[in-house]
ZAROGU-725951 format. One line per 4 residues: number of its first residue (from 1); their letters; for each residue x negated, y negated, z of C-alpha. Coordinates in steps of 0.02 Angstrom, whole numbers, plus 50000, padded with zeros to 5 digits. Example, Ala and Ser with C-alpha at 12.3 -4.5 7.8 and 13.67 -1.06 7.14 Angstrom:
1 = as = 49385 50225 50390  49316 50053 50357
***
This chain:
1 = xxxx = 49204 49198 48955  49312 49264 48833  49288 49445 48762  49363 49589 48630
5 = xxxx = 49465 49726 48700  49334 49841 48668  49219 49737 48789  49346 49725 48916
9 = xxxx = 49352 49915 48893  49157 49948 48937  49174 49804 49079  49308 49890 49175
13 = xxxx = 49279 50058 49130  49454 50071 49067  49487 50146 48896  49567 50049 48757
17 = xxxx = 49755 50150 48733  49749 50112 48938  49741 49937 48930  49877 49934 48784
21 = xxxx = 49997 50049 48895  49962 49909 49032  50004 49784 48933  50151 49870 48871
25 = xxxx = 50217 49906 49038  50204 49709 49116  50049 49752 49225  49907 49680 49125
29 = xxxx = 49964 49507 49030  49920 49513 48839  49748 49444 48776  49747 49250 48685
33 = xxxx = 49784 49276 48503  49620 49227 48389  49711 49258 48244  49803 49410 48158
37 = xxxx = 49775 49547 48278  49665 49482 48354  49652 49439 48546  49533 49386 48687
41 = xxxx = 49533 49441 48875  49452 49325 49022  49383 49359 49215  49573 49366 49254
45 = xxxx = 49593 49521 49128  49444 49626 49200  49495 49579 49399  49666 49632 49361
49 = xxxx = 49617 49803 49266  49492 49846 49409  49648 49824 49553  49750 49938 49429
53 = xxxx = 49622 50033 49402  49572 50031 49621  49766 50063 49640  49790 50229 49515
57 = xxxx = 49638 50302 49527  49573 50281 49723  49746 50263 49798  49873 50389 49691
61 = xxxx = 49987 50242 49650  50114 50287 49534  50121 50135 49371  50309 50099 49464
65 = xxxx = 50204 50072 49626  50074 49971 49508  50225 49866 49434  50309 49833 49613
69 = xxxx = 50117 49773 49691  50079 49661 49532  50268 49588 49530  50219 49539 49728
73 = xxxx = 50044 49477 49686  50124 49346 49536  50287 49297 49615  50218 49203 49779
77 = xxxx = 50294 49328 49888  50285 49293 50075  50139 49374 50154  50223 49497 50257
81 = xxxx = 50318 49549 50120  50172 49589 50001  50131 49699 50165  50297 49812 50153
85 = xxxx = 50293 49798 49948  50105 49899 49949  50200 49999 50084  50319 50078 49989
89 = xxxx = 50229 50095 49843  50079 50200 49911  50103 50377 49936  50135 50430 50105
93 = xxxx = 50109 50615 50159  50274 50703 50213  50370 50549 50155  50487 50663 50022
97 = xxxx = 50520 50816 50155  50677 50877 50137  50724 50877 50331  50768 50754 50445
101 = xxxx = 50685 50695 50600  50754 50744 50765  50825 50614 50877  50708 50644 50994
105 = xxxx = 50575 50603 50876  50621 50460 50806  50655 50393 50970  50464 50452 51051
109 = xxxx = 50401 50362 50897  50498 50202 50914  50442 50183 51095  50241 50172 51060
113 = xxxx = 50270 50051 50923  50304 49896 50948  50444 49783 50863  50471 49906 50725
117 = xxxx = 50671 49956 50700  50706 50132 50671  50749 50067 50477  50552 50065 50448
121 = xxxx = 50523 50206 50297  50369 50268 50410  50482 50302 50575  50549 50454 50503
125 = xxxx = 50359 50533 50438  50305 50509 50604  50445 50575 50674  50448 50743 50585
129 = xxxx = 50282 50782 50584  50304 50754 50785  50462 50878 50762  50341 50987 50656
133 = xxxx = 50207 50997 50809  50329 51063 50919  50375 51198 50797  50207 51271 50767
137 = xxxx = 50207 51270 50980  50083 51126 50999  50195 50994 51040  50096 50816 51047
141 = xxxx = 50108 50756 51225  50158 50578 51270  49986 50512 51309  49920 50588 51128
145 = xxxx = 50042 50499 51036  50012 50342 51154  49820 50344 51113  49891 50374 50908
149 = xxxx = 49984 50205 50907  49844 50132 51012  49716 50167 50870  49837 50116 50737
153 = xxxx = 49873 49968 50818  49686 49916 50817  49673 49963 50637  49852 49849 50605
157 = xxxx = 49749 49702 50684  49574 49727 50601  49689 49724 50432  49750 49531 50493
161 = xxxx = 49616 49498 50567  49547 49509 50377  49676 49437 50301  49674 49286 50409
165 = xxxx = 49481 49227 50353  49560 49223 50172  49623 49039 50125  49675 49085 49955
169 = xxxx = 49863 49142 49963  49831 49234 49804  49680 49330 49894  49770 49358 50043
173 = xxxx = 49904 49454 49941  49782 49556 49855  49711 49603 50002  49874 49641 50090
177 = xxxx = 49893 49750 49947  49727 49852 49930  49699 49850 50108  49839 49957 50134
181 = xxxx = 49814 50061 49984  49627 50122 50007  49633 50068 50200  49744 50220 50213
185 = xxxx = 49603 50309 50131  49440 50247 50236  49526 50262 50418  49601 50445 50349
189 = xxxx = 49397 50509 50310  49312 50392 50447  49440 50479 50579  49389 50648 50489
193 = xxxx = 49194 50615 50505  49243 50544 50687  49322 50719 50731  49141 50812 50673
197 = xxxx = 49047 50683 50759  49133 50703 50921  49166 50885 50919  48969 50923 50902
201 = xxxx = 48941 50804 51028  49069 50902 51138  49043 51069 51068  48857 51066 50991
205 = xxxx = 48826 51201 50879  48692 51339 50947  48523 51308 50910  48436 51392 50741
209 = xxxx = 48350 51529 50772  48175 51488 50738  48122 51686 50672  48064 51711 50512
213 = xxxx = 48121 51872 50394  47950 51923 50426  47956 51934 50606  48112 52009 50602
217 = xxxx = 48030 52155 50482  47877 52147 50596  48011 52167 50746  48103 52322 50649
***
């Protein structure tokens, strides 16, 4: 199926001067020439827009971050690679603080995760905001932190486990690359809806009070 730029448009939900900046910038390859100025975009056109599309608009990755995931996705980059290219291009909360971790830390963080060198961009996020607990005077205990990396770890394995029932190499990078830009996302609001799930189950809210405003004027 072959289509005009202005279908491709109403396909992907992706307006016309945005498709021409992606194709300006290397992220989007140019339609087939028809004839003069004339192109035609395929399947491979609209799957591409919606992951840049997924990527900016659900994830908050820059078009740099868009540029470093699609030069991964084309370029047959090793698996794990792809992993630590979507990585470092999705934005990570507290990753541009001005101050560094302590010591301490980055040290409590590198012993509840396993095989990661202190070099990993994430060590010294974790570390701060672990820093930034103790400053408010709720430091996070060892066996908090322990049950953190525990749940992150399960997460880090249902993302494989994923991966590993794709055959395609190309779909396995793509999926290495979404999964960690809007996995982020999901486990960050299922964790939220978690927290008000469990909290009324631990703390239930007080029952309604079952008066009406006219047995409360009757009561007056």
């Amino acid at each position: 199926m072959r289509v005009r730029i202005s279908d491709l448009s109403r396909s992907t939900g992706v307006s016309i001067p945005s498709i021409k900046y992606y194709i300006r910038e290397g992220v989007l390859a140019p339609g087939d020439a028809d004839g003069p100025n004339r192109s035609s975009y395929g399947e491979a056109h609209v799957a591409r827009l919606r992951l840049i599309r997924g990527l900016i608009e659900g994830a908050g990755v820059t078009i740099a971050g868009v540029k470093q995931i699609v030069a991964a996705l084309d370029g047959s980059m090793p698996l794990n690679d792809s992993f630590g290219v979507a990585q470092a291009a999705v934005p990570l909360a507290g990753r541009d603080a001005p101050v560094d971790p302590s010591s301490d830390a980055v040290e409590r963080v590198l012993a509840v995760t396993e095989g990661i060198g202190r070099h990993h961009p994430a060590v010294p996020i974790a570390a701060r905001a672990l820093d930034t607990f103790a400053v408010v005077g709720e430091p996070l205990s060892e066996a908090w932190l322990a049950r953190y990396a525990e749940a992150a770890a399960i997460v880090a394995r249902a993302d494989f486990d994923e991966l590993e029932q794709r055959s395609d190499p190309v779909d396995q990078a793509r999926i290495a690359a979404v999964g960690t830009a809007l996995g982020d996302i999901v486990f960050q609001s299922l964790r939220r809806i978690a927290q008000a799930t469990e909290g009324e189950r631990r703390f239930p809210s007080p029952p309604a009070s079952s008066s009406s405003p006219a047995d409360t004027e009757t009561a007056s």
